[in-house]
The first five atom37 places (N, CA, C, CB, O) and aatype in JSON, in Angstrom:
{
  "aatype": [20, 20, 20, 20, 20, 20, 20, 20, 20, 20, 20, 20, 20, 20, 20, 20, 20, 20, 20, 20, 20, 20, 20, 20, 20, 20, 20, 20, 20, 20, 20, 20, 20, 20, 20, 20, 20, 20, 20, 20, 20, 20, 20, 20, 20, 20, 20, 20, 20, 20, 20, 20, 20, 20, 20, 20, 20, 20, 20, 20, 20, 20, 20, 20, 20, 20, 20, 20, 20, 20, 20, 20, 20, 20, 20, 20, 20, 20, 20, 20, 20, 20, 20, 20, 20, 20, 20, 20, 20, 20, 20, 20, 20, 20, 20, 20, 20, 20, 20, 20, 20, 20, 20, 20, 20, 20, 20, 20, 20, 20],
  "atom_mask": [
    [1, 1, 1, 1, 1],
    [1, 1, 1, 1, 1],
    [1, 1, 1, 1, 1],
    [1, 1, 1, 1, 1],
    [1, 1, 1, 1, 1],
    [1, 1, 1, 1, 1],
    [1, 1, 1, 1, 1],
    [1, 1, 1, 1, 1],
    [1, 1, 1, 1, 1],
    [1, 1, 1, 1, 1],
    [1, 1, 1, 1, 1],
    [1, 1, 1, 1, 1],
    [1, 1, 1, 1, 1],
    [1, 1, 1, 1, 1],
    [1, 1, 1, 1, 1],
    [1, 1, 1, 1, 1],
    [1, 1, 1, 1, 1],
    [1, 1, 1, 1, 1],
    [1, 1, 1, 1, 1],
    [1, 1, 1, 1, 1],
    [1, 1, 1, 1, 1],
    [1, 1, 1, 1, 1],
    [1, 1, 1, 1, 1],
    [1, 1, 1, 1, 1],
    [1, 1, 1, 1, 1],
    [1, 1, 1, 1, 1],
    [1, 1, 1, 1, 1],
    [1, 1, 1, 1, 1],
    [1, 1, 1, 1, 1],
    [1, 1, 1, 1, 1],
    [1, 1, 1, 1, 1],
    [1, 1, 1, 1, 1],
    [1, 1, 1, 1, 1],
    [1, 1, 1, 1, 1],
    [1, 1, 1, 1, 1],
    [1, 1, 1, 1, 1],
    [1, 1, 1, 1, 1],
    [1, 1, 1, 1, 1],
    [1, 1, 1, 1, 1],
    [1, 1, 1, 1, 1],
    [1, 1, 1, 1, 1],
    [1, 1, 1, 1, 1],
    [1, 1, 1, 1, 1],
    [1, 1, 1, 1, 1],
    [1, 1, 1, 1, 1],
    [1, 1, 1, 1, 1],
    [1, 1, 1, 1, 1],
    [1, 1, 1, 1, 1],
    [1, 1, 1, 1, 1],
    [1, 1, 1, 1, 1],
    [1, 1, 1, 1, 1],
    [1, 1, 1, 1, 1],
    [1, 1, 1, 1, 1],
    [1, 1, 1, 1, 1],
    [1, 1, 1, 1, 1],
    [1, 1, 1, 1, 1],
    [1, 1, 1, 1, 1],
    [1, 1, 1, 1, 1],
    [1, 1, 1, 1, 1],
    [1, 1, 1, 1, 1],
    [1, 1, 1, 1, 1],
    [1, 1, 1, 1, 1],
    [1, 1, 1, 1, 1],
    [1, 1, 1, 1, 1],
    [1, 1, 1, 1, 1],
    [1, 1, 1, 1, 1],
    [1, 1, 1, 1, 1],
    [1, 1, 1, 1, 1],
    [1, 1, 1, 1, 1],
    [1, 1, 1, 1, 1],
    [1, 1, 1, 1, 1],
    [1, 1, 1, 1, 1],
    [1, 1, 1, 1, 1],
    [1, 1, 1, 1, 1],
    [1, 1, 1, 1, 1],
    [1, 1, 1, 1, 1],
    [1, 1, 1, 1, 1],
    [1, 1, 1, 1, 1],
    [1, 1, 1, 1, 1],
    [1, 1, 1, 1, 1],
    [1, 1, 1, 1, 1],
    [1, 1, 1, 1, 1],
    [1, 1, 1, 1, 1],
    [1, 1, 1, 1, 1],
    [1, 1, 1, 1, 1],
    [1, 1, 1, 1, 1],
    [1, 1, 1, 1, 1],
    [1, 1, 1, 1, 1],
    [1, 1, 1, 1, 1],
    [1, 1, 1, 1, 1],
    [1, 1, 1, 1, 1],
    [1, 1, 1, 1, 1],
    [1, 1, 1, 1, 1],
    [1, 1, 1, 1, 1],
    [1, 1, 1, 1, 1],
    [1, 1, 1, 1, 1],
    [1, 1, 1, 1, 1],
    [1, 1, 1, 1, 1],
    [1, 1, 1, 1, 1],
    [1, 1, 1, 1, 1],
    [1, 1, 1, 1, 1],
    [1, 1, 1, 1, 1],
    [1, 1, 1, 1, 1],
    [1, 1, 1, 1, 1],
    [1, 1, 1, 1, 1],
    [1, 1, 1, 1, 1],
    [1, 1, 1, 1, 1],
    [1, 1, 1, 1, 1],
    [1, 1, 1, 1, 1],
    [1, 1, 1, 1, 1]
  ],
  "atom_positions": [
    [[0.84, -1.19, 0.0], [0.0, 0.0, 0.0], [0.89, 1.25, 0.0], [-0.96, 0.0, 1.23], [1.96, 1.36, 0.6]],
    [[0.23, 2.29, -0.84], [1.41, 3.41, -0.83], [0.83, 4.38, 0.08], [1.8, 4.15, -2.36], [-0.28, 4.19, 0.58]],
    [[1.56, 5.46, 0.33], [1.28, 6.59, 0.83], [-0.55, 7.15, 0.46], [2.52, 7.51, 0.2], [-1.39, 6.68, -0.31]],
    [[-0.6, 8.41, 1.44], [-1.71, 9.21, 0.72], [-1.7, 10.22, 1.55], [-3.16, 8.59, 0.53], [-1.74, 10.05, 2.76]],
    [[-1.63, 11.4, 0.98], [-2.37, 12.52, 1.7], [-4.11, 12.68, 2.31], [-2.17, 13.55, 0.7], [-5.14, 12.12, 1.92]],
    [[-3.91, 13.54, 3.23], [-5.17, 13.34, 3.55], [-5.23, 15.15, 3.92], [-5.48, 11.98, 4.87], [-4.57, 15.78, 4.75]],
    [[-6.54, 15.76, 2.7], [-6.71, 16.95, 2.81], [-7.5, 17.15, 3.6], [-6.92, 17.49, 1.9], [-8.41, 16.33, 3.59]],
    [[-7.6, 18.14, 4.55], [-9.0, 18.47, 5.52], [-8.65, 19.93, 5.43], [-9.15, 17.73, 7.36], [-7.55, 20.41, 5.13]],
    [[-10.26, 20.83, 5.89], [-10.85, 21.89, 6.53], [-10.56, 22.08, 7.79], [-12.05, 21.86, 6.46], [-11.68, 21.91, 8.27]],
    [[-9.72, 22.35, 8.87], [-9.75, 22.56, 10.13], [-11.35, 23.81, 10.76], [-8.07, 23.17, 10.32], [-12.0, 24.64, 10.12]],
    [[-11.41, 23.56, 11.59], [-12.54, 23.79, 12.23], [-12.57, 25.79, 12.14], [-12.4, 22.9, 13.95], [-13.5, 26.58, 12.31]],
    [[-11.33, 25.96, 11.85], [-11.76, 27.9, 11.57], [-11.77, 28.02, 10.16], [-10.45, 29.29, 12.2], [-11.71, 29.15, 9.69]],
    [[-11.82, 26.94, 9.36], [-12.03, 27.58, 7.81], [-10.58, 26.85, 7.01], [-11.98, 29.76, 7.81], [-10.62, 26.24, 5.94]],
    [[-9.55, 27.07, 7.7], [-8.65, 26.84, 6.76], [-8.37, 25.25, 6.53], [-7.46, 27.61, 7.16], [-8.84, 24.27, 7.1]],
    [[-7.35, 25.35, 5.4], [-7.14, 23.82, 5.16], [-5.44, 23.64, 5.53], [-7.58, 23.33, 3.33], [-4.47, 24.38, 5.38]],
    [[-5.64, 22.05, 6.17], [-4.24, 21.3, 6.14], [-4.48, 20.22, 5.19], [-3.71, 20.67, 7.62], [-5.43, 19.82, 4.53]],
    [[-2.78, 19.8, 5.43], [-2.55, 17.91, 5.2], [-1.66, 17.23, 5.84], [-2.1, 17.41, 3.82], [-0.66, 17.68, 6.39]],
    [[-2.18, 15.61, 5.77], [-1.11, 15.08, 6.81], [-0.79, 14.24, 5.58], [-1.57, 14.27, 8.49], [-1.64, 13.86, 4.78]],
    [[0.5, 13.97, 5.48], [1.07, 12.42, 4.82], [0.87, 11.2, 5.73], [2.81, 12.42, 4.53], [1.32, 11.06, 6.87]],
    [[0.01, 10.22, 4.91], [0.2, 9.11, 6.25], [1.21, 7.99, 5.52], [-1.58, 8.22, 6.88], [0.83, 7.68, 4.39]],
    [[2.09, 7.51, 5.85], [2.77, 6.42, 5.58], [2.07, 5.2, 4.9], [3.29, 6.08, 6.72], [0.89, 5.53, 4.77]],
    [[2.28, 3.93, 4.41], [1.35, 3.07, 4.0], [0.55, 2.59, 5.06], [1.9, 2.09, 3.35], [-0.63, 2.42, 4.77]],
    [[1.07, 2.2, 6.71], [1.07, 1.86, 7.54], [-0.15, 2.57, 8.01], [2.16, 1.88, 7.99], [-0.82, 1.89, 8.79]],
    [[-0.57, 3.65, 7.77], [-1.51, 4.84, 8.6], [-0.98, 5.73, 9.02], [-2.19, 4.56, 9.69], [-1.65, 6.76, 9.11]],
    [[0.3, 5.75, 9.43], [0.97, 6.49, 10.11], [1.2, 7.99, 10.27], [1.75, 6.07, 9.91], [2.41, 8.21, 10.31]],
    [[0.52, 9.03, 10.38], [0.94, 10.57, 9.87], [2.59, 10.49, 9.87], [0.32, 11.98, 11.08], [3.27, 10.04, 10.79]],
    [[3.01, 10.95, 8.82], [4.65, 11.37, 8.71], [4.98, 12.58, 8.35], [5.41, 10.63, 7.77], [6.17, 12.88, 8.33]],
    [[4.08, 13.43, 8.04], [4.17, 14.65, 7.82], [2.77, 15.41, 8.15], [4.65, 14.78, 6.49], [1.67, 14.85, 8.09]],
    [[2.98, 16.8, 8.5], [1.76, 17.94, 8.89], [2.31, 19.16, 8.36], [1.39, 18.18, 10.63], [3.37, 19.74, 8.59]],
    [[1.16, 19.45, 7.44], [1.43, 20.84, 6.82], [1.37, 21.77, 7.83], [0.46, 21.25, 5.72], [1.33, 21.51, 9.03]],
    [[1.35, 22.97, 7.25], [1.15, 24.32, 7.85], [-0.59, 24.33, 7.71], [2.1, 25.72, 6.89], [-1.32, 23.4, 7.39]],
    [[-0.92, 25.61, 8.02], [-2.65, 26.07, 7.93], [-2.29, 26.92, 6.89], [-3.59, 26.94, 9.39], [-1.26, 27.59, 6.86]],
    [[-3.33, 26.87, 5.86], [-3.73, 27.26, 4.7], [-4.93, 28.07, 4.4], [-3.78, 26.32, 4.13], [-6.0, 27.47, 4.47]],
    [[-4.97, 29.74, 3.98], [-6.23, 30.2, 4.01], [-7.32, 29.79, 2.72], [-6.01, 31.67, 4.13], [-8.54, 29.66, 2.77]],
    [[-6.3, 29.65, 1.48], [-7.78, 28.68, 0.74], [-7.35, 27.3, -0.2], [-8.8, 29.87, -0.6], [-6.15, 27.0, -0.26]],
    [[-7.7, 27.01, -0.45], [-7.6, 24.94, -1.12], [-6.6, 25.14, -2.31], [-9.59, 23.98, -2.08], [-5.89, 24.28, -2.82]],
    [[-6.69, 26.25, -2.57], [-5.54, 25.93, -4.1], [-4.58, 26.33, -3.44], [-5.65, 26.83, -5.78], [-3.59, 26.03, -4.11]],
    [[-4.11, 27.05, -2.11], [-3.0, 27.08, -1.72], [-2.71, 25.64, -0.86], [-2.87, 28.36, -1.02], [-1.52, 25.42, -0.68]],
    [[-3.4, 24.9, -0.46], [-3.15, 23.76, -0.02], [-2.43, 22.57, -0.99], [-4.35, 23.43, 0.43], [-1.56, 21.74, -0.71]],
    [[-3.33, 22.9, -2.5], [-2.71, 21.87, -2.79], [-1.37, 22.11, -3.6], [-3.6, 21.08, -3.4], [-0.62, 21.32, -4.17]],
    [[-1.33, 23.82, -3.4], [-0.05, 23.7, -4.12], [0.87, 23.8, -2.54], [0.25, 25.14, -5.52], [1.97, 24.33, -2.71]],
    [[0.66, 23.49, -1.46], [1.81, 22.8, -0.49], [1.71, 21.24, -0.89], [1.47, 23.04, 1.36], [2.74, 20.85, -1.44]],
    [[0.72, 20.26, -0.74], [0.99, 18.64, -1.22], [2.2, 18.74, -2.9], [-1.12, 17.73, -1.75], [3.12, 17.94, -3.04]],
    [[1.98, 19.56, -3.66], [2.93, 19.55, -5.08], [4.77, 20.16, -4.25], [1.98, 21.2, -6.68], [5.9, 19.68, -4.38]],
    [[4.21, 21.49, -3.37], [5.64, 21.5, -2.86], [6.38, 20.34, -2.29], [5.71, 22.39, -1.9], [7.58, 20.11, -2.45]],
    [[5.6, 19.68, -1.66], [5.69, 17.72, -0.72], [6.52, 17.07, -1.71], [3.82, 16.46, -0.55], [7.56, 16.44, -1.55]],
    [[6.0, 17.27, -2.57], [6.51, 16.09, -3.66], [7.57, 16.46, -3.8], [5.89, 15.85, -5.05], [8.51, 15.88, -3.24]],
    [[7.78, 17.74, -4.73], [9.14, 18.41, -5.1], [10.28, 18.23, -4.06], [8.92, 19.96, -5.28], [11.26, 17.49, -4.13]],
    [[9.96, 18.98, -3.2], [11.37, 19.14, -2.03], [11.55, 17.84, -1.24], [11.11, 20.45, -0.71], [12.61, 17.68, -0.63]],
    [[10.51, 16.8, -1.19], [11.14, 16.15, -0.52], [12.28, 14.81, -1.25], [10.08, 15.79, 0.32], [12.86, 13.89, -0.67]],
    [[12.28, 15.17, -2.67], [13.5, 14.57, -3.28], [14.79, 15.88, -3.12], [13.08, 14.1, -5.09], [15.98, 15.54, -3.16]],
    [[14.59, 16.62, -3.03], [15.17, 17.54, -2.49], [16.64, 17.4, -2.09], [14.44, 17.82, -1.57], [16.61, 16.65, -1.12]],
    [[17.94, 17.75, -2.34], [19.0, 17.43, -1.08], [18.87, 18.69, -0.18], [20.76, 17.22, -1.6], [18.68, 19.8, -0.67]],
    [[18.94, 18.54, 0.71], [18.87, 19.85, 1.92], [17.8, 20.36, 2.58], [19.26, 21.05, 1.44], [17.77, 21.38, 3.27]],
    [[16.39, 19.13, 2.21], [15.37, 20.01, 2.41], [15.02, 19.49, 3.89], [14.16, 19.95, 1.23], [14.19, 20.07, 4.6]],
    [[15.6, 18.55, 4.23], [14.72, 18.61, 5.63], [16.19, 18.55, 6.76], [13.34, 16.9, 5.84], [17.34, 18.12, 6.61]],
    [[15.55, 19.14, 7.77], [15.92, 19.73, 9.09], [15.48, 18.65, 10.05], [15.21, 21.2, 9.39], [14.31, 18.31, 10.25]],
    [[16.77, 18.06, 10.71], [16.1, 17.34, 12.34], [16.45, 18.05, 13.39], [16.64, 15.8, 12.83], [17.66, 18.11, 13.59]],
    [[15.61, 18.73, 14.27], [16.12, 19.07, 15.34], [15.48, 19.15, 16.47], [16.59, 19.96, 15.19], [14.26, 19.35, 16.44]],
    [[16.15, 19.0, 17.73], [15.36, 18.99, 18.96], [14.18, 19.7, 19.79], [16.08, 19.06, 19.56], [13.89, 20.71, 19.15]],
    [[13.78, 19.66, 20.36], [12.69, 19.9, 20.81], [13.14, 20.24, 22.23], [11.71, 18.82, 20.58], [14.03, 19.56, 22.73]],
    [[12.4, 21.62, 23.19], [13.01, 21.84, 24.38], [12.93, 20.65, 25.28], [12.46, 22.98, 24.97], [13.57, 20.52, 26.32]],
    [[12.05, 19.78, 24.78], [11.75, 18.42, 25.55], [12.61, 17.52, 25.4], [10.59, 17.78, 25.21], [12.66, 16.69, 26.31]],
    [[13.42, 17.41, 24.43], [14.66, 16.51, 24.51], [14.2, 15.67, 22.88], [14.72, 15.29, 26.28], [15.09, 14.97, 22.4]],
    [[13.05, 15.75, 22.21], [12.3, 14.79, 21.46], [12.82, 15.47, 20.25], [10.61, 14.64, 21.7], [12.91, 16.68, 20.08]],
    [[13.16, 14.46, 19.39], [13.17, 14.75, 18.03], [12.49, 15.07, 16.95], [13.47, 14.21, 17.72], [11.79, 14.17, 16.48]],
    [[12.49, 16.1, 16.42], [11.21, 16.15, 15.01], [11.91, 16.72, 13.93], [9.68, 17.25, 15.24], [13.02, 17.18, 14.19]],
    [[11.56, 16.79, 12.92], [12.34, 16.82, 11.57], [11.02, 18.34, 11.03], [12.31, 14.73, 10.37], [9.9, 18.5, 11.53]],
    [[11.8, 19.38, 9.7], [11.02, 19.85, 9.09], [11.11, 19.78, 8.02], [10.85, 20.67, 9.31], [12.29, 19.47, 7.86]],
    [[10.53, 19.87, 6.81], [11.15, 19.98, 5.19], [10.57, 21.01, 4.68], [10.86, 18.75, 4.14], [9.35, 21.16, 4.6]],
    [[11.75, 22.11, 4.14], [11.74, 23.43, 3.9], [11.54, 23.43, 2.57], [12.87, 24.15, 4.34], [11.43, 22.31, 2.07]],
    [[11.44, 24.73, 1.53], [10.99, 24.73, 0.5], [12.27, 25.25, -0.05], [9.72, 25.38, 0.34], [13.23, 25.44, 0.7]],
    [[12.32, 25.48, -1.36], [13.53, 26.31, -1.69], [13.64, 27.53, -1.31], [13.74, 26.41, -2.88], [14.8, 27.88, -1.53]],
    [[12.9, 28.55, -0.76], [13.03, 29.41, -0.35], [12.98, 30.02, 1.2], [12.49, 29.7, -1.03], [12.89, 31.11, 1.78]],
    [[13.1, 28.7, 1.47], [13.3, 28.07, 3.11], [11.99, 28.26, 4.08], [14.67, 28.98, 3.98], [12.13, 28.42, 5.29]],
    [[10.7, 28.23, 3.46], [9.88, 28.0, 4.35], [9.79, 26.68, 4.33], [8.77, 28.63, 4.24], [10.23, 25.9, 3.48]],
    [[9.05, 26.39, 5.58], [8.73, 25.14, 6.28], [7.4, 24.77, 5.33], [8.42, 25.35, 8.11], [6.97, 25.89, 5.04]],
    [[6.78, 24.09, 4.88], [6.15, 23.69, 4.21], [5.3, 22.28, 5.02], [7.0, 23.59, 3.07], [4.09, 22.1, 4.88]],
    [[6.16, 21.4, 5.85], [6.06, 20.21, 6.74], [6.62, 19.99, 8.07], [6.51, 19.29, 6.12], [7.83, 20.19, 8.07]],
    [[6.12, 19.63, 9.28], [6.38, 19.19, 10.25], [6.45, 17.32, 10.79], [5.58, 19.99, 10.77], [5.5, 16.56, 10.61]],
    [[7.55, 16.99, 11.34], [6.59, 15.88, 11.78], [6.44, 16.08, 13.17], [7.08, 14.4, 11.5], [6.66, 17.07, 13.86]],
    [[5.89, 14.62, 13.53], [5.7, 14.53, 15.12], [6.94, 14.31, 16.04], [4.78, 13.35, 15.43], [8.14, 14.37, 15.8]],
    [[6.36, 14.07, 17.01], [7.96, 14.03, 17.71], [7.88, 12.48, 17.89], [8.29, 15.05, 19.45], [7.0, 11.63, 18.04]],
    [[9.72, 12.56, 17.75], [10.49, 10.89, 17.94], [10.98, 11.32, 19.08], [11.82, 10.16, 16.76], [11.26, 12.44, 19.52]],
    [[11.03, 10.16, 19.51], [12.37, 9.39, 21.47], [13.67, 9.69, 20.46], [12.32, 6.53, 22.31], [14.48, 10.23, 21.21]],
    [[14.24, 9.61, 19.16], [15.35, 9.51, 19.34], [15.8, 10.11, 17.7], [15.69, 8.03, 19.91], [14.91, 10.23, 16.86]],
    [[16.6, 10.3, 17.51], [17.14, 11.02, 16.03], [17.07, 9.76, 15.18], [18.92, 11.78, 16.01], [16.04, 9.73, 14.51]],
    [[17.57, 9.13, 15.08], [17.56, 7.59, 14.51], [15.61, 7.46, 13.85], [18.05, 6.15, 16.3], [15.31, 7.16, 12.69]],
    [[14.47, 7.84, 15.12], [13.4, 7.0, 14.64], [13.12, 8.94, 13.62], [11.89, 6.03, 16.28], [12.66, 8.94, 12.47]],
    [[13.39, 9.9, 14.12], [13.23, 11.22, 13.62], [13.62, 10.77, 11.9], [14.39, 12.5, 14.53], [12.69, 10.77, 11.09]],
    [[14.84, 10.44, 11.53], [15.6, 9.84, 10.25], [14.83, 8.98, 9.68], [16.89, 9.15, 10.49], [14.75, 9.01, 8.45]],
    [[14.1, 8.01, 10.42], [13.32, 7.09, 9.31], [12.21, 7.71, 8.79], [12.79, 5.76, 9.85], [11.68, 7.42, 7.72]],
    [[11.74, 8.9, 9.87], [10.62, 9.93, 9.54], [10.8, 9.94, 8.39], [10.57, 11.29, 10.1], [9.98, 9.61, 7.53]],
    [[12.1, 10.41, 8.2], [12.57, 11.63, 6.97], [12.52, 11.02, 5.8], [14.14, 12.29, 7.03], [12.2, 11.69, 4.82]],
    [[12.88, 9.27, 5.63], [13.17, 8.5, 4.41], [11.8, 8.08, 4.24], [14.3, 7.28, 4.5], [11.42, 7.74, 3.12]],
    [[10.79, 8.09, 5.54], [9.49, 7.36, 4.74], [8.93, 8.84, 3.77], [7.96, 6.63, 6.16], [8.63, 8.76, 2.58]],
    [[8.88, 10.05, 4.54], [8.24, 10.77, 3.55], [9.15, 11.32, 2.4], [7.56, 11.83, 4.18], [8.81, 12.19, 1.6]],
    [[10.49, 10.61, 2.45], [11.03, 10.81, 0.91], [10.44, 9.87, 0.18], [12.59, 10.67, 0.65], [9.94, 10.18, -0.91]],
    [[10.38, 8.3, 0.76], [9.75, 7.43, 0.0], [7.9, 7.67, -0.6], [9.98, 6.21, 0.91], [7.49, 7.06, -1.59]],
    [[7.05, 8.59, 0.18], [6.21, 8.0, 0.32], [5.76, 9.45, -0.48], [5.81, 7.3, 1.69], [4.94, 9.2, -1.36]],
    [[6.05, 10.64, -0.4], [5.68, 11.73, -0.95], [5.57, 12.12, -2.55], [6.42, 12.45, -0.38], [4.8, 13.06, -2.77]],
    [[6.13, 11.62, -3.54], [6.22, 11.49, -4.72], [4.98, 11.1, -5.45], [7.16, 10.75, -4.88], [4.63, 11.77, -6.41]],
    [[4.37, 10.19, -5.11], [3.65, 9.54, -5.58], [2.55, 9.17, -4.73], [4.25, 8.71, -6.05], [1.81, 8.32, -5.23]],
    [[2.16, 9.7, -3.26], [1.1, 9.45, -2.82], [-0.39, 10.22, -3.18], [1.44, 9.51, -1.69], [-0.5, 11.43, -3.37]],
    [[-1.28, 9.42, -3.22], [-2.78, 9.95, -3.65], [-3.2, 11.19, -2.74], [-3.99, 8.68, -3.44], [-2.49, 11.33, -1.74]],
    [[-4.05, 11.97, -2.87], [-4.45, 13.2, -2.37], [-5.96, 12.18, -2.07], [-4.37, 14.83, -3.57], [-6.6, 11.56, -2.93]],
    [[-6.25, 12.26, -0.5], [-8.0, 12.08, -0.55], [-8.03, 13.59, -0.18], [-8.98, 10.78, 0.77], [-7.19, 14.25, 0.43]],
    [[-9.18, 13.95, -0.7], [-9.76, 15.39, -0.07], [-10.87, 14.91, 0.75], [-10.35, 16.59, -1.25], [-11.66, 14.19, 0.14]],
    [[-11.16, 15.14, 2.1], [-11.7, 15.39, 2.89], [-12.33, 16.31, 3.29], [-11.3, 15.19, 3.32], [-13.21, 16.27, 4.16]],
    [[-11.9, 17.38, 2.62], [-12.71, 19.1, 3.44], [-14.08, 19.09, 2.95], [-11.95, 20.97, 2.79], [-14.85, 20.0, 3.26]]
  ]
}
């Protein structure tokens, strides 16, 4: 099973997306978006940068927890993930949504 985005409406109007892994897994969280064609041109930025060399960032958390970001070429953040126990599980973050971002389906939800 491959990847898929999953588009939603958050509850004040705007739109996100999460990448979920094949697994279910969220591996990535957009930013908030004020209308849908800017949403989906963040899932097309997804794709692009995350073949990317340089595009994603791991770094700590005041909590000690690891989370990764993947920046755009013009260095906004475009993606977040969640937080990892350790840099190692933060890194596999990073290779599933290289693996999984290219080619995953968009459901729209909003």
């Amino acid at each position: 099973m491959a990847g898929k985005y999953h588009l939603k409406k958050a509850s004040d109007g705007q739109f996100h997306f999460n990448l979920h892994a094949s697994n279910g897994e969220i591996v990535l969280t957009s930013e908030l978006y004020k209308a849908k064609a800017s949403v989906q041109e963040g899932i097309e930025s997804v794709r692009r940068n995350s073949q990317r060399e340089g595009a994603f960032e791991v770094k700590v958390a005041s909590n000690g927890k690891h989370y990764f970001v993947l920046k755009a070429t013009n260095g906004q953040v475009v993606g977040q993930s969640q937080m990892y126990a350790s840099q190692a599980n933060a890194e596999a973050g990073v290779a599933a949504v290289k693996r999984y971002a290219p080619e995953a389906a968009v459901s729209d939800e909003s």
